[in-house]
VEXFIZA-314491 format. One record per residue: residue in three letters; x, y, z of N, C-alpha, C in turn. Coordinates in steps of 0.05 Angstrom, whole numbers, padded with zeros to 5 digits, always signed. Atoms other than C-alpha are relative to their C-alpha. Layout:
// residues N
ALAXYZXYZXYZ/...
// end
This chain:
// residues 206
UNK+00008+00028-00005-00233+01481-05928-00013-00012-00025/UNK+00007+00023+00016-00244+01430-05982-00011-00027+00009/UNK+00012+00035-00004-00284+01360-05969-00013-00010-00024/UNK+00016+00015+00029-00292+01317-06028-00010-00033+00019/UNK+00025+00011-00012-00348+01263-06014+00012-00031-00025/UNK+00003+00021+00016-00332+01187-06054-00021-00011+00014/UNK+00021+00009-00007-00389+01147-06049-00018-00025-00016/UNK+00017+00014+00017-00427+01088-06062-00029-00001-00003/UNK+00019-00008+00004-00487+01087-06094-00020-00014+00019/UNK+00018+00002-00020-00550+01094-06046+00008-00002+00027/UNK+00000-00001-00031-00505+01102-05989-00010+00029+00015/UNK+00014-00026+00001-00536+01174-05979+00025+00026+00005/UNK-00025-00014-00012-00465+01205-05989+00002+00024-00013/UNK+00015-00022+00010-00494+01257-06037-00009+00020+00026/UNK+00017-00005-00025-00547+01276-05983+00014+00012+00020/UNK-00022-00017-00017-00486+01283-05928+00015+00021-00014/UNK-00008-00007+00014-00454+01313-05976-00007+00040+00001/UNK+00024-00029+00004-00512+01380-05979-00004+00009+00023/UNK+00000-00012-00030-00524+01378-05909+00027+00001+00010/UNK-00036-00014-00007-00450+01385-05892+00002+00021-00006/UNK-00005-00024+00004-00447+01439-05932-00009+00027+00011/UNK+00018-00011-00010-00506+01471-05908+00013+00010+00031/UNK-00001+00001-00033-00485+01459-05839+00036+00020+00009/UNK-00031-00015+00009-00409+01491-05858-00009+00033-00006/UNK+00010-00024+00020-00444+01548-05898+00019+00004-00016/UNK-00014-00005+00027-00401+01536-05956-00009-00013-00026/UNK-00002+00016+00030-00404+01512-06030-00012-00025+00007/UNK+00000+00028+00008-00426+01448-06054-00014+00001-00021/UNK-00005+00001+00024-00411+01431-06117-00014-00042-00008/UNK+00008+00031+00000-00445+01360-06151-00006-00007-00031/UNK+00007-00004+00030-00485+01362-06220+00011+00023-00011/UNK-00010-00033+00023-00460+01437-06234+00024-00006-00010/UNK-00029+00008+00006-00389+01398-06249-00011-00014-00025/UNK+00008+00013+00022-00429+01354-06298-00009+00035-00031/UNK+00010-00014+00018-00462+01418-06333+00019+00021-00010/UNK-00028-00007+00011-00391+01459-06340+00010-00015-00012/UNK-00019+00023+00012-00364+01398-06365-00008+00013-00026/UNK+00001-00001+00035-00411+01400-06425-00003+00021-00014/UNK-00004-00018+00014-00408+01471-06433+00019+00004-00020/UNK-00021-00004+00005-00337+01466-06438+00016-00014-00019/UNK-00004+00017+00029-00330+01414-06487-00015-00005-00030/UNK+00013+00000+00011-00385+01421-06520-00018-00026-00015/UNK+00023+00035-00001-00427+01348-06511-00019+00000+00019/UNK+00025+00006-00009-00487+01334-06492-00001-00001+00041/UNK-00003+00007-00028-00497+01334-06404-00002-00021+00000/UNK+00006+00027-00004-00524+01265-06413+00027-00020-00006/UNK-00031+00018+00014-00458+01243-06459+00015+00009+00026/UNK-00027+00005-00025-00414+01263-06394-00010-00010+00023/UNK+00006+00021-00026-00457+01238-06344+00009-00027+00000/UNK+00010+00030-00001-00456+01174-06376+00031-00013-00006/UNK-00018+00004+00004-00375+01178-06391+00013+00010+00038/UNK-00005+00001-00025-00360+01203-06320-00001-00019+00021/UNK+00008+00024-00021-00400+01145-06289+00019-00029-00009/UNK-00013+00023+00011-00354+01096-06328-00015-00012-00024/UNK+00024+00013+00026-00413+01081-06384+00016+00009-00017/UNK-00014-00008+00015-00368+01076-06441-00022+00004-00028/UNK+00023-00004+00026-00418+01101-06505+00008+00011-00023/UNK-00014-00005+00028-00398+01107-06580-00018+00035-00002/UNK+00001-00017+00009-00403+01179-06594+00009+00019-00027/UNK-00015-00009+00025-00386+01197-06671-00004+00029-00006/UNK+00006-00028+00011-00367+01263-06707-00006-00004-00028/UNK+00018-00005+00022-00403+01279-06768+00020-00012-00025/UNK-00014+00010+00014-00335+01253-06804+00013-00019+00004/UNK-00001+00024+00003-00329+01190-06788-00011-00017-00024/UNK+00009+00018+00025-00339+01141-06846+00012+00016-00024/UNK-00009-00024+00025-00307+01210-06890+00035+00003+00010/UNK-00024-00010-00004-00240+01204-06865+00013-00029+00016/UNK-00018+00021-00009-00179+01156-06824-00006+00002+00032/UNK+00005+00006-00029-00211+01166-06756-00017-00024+00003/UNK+00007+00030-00008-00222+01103-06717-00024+00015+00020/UNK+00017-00001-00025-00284+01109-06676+00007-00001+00030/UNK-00012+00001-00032-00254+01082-06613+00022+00012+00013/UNK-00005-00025-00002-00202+01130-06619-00009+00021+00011/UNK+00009-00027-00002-00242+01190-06624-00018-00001+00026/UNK+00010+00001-00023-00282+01159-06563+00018+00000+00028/UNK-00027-00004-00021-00217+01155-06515-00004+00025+00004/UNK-00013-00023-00010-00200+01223-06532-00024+00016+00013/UNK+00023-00002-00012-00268+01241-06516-00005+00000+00032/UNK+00002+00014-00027-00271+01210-06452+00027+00023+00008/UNK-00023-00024-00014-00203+01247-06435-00001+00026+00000/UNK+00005-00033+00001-00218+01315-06458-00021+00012+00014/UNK+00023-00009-00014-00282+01307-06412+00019+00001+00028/UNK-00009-00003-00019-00237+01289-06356+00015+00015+00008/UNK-00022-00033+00001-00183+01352-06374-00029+00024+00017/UNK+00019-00017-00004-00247+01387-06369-00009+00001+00034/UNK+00003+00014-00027-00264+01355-06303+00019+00017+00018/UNK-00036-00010-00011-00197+01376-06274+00004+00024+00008/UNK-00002-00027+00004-00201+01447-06295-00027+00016+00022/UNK+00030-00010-00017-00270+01458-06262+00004-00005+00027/UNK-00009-00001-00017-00255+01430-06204+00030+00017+00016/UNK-00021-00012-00022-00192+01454-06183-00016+00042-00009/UNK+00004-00030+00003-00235+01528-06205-00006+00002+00026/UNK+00017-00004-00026-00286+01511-06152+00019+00000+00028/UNK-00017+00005-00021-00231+01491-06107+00013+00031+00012/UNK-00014-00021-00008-00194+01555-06112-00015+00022+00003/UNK+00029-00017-00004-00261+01601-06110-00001+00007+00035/UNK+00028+00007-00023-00292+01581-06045+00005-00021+00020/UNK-00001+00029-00014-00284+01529-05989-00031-00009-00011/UNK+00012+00004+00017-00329+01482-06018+00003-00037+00009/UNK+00000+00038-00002-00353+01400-06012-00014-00004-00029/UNK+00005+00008+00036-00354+01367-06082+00000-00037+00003/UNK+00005+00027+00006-00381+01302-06096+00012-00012-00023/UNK-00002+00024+00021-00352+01242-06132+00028+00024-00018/UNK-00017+00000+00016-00313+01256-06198+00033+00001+00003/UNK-00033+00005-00009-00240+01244-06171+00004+00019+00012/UNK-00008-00028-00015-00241+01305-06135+00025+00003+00021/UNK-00023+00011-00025-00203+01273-06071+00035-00009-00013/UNK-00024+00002+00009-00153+01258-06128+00021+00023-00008/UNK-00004-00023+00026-00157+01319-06180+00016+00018+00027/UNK-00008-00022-00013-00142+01361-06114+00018-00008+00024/UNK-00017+00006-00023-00092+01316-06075+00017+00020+00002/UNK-00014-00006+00000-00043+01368-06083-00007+00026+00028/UNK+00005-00016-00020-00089+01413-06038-00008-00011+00032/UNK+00004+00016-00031-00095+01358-05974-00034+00002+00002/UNK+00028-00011+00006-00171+01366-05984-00006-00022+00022/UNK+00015+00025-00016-00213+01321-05930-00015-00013-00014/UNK+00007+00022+00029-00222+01260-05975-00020-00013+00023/UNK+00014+00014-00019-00288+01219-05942-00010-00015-00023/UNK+00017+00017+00009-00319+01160-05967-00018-00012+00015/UNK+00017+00010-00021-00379+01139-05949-00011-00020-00009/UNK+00009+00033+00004-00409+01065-05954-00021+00000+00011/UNK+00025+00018-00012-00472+01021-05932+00003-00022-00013/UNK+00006+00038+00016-00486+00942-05932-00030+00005-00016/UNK+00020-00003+00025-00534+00930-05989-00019-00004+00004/UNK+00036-00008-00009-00603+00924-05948+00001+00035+00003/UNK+00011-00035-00007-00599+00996-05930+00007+00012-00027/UNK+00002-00015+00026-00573+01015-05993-00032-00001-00020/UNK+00014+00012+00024-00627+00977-06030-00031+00024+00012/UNK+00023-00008-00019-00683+01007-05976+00004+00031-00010/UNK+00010-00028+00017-00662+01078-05995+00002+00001-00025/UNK+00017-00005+00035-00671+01077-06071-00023-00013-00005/UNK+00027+00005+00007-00731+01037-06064-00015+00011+00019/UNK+00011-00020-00002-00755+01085-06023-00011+00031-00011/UNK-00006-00013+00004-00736+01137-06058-00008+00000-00036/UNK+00007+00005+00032-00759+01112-06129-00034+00021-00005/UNK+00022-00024+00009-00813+01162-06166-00022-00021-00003/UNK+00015+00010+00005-00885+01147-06162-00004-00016-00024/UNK-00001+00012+00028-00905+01092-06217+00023-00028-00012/UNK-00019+00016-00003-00829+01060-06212-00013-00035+00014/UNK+00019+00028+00003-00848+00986-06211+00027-00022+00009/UNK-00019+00005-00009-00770+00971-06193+00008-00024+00019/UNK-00004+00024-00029-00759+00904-06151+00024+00002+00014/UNK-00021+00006-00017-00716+00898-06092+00029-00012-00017/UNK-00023+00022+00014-00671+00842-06134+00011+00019-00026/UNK-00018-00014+00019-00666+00890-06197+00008+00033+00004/UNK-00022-00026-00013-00647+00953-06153+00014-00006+00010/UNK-00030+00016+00004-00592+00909-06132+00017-00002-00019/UNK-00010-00002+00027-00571+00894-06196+00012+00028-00013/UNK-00004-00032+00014-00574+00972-06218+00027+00011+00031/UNK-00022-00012-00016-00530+00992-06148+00028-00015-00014/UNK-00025+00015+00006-00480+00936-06169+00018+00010-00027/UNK+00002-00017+00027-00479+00963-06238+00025+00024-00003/UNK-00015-00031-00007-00461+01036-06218+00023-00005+00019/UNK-00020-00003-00017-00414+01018-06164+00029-00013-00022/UNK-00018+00006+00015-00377+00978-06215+00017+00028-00021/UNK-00015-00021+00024-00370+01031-06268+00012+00019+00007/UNK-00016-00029-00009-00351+01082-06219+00028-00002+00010/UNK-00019+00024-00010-00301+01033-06191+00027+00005-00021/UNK-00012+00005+00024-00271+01032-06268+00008+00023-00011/UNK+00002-00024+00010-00279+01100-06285+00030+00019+00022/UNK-00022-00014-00015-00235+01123-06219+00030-00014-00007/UNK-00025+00015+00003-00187+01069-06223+00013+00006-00027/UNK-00016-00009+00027-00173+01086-06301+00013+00027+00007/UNK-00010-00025-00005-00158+01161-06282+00021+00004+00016/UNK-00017-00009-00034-00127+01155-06213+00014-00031+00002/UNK-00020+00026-00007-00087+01088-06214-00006-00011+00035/UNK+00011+00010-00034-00125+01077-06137-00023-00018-00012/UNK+00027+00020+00005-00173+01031-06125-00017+00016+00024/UNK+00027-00006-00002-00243+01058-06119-00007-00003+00036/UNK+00008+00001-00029-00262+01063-06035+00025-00013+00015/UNK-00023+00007-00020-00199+01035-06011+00011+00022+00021/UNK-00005-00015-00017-00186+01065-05944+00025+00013-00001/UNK-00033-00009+00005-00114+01078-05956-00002+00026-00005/UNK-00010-00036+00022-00131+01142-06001-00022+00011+00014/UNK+00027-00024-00015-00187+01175-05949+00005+00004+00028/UNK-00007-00007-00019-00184+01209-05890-00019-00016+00024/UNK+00017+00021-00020-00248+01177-05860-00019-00014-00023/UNK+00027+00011+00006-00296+01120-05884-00026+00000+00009/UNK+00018+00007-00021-00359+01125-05857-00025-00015-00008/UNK+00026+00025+00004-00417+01061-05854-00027+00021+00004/UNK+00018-00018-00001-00478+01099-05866-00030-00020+00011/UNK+00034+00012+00007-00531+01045-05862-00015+00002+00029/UNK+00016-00004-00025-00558+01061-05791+00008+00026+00011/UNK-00010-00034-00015-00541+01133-05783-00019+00016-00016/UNK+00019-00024+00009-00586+01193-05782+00015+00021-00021/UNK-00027-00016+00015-00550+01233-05838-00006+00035+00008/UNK+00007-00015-00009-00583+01294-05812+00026+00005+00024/UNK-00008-00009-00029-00547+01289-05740+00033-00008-00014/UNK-00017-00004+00005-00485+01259-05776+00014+00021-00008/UNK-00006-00031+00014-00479+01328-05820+00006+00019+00023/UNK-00011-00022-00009-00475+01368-05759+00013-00018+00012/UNK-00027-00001-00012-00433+01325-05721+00027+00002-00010/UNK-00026-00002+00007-00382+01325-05772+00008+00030-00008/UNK-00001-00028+00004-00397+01397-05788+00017+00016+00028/UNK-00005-00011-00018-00385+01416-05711+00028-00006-00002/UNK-00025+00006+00000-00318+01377-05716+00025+00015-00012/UNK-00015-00013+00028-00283+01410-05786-00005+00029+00020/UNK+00004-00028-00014-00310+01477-05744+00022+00006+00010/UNK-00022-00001-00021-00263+01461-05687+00030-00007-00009/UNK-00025+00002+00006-00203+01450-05733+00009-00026+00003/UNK-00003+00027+00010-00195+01377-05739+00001-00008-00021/UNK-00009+00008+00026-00167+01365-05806+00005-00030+00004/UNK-00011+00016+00005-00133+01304-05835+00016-00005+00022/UNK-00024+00007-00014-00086+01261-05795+00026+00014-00005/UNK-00031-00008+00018-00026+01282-05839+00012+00026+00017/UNK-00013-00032-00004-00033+01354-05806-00005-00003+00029/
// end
């Protein structure tokens, strides 16, 4: 059993994400895909967080300005050799372990294995309500510019799938279920969807 998790930010699809797994007793895979990445390529965790999320950021090699490489070049291939990387890790975890993996195209990288693709959503009070809940003592963050910061991220992640996967970003078309999070206990959700996948309820397709 595979369940990859798309998700927009602050809908708590992470969160389902852990307690699903929990509730499964298998894998779940999330940042440890970020920190293989940069093993595996050898860049910074922060440089692929911030190329995974769609943040495009000039990254030079020590021979630039000494040679015929174009910067924005060597930032493409960059960006792609993180996403080969991407690819490779995932389909490891995939073939390891049943396993729920958040975000990075997973629902794509592993269409070939029928995986239970979910997306999960919220309207933008409840989103906004859990990260400003959820903000670290001191955070000084307003309602209006943790708006701004969800819109942000949802964009780039938006840009980042759609460049890789030729889909568009939460479109129901490419998932097995959407689910509206903003008034659901994610607690009681996790096991009800846990009890379900138990009882052999896959995808429609099957």
């Amino acid at each position: 059993m595979v369940i990859t998790i798309g998700r927009e930010f602050g809908s708590g699809g992470r969160e389902l994400g852990r307690r699903l797994a929990e509730n499964l007793g298998i894998d779940y895979y999330d940042k440890e895909i970020l920190t293989e990445i940069a093993k595996s390529t050898e860049l910074s965790e922060q440089y692929v967080k911030q190329a995974v999320e769609g943040k495009m950021t000039y990254m030079y090699p020590i021979t630039i300005g000494h040679s015929l490489t174009f910067a924005p070049d060597y930032q493409i291939k960059q960006v792609q050799d993180i996403y080969r990387a991407q690819t490779e890790i995932i389909r490891d975890y995939a073939a390891k372990s049943d396993c729920v993996i958040i975000g990075r195209c997973a629902d794509y990288i592993l269409r070939d294995l029928k995986p239970i693709r979910i997306f999960v959503y919220a309207d933008m009070e409840a989103r906004i309500k859990r990260c400003m809940d959820r903000r670290e003592e001191g955070d000084t963050t307003t309602a209006a510019e943790m708006k701004k910061h969800i819109q942000r991220i949802d964009k780039d992640r938006a840009r980042y799938y759609s460049d890789f996967t030729g889909q568009d970003w939460g479109d129901k078309l490419f998932y097995d279920m959407c689910i509206n999070t903003s008034d659901i206990d994610l607690k009681a959700l996790a096991r009800y969807l846990a009890n379900m996948f138990q009882y052999g309820i896959r995808t429609p397709e099957e």
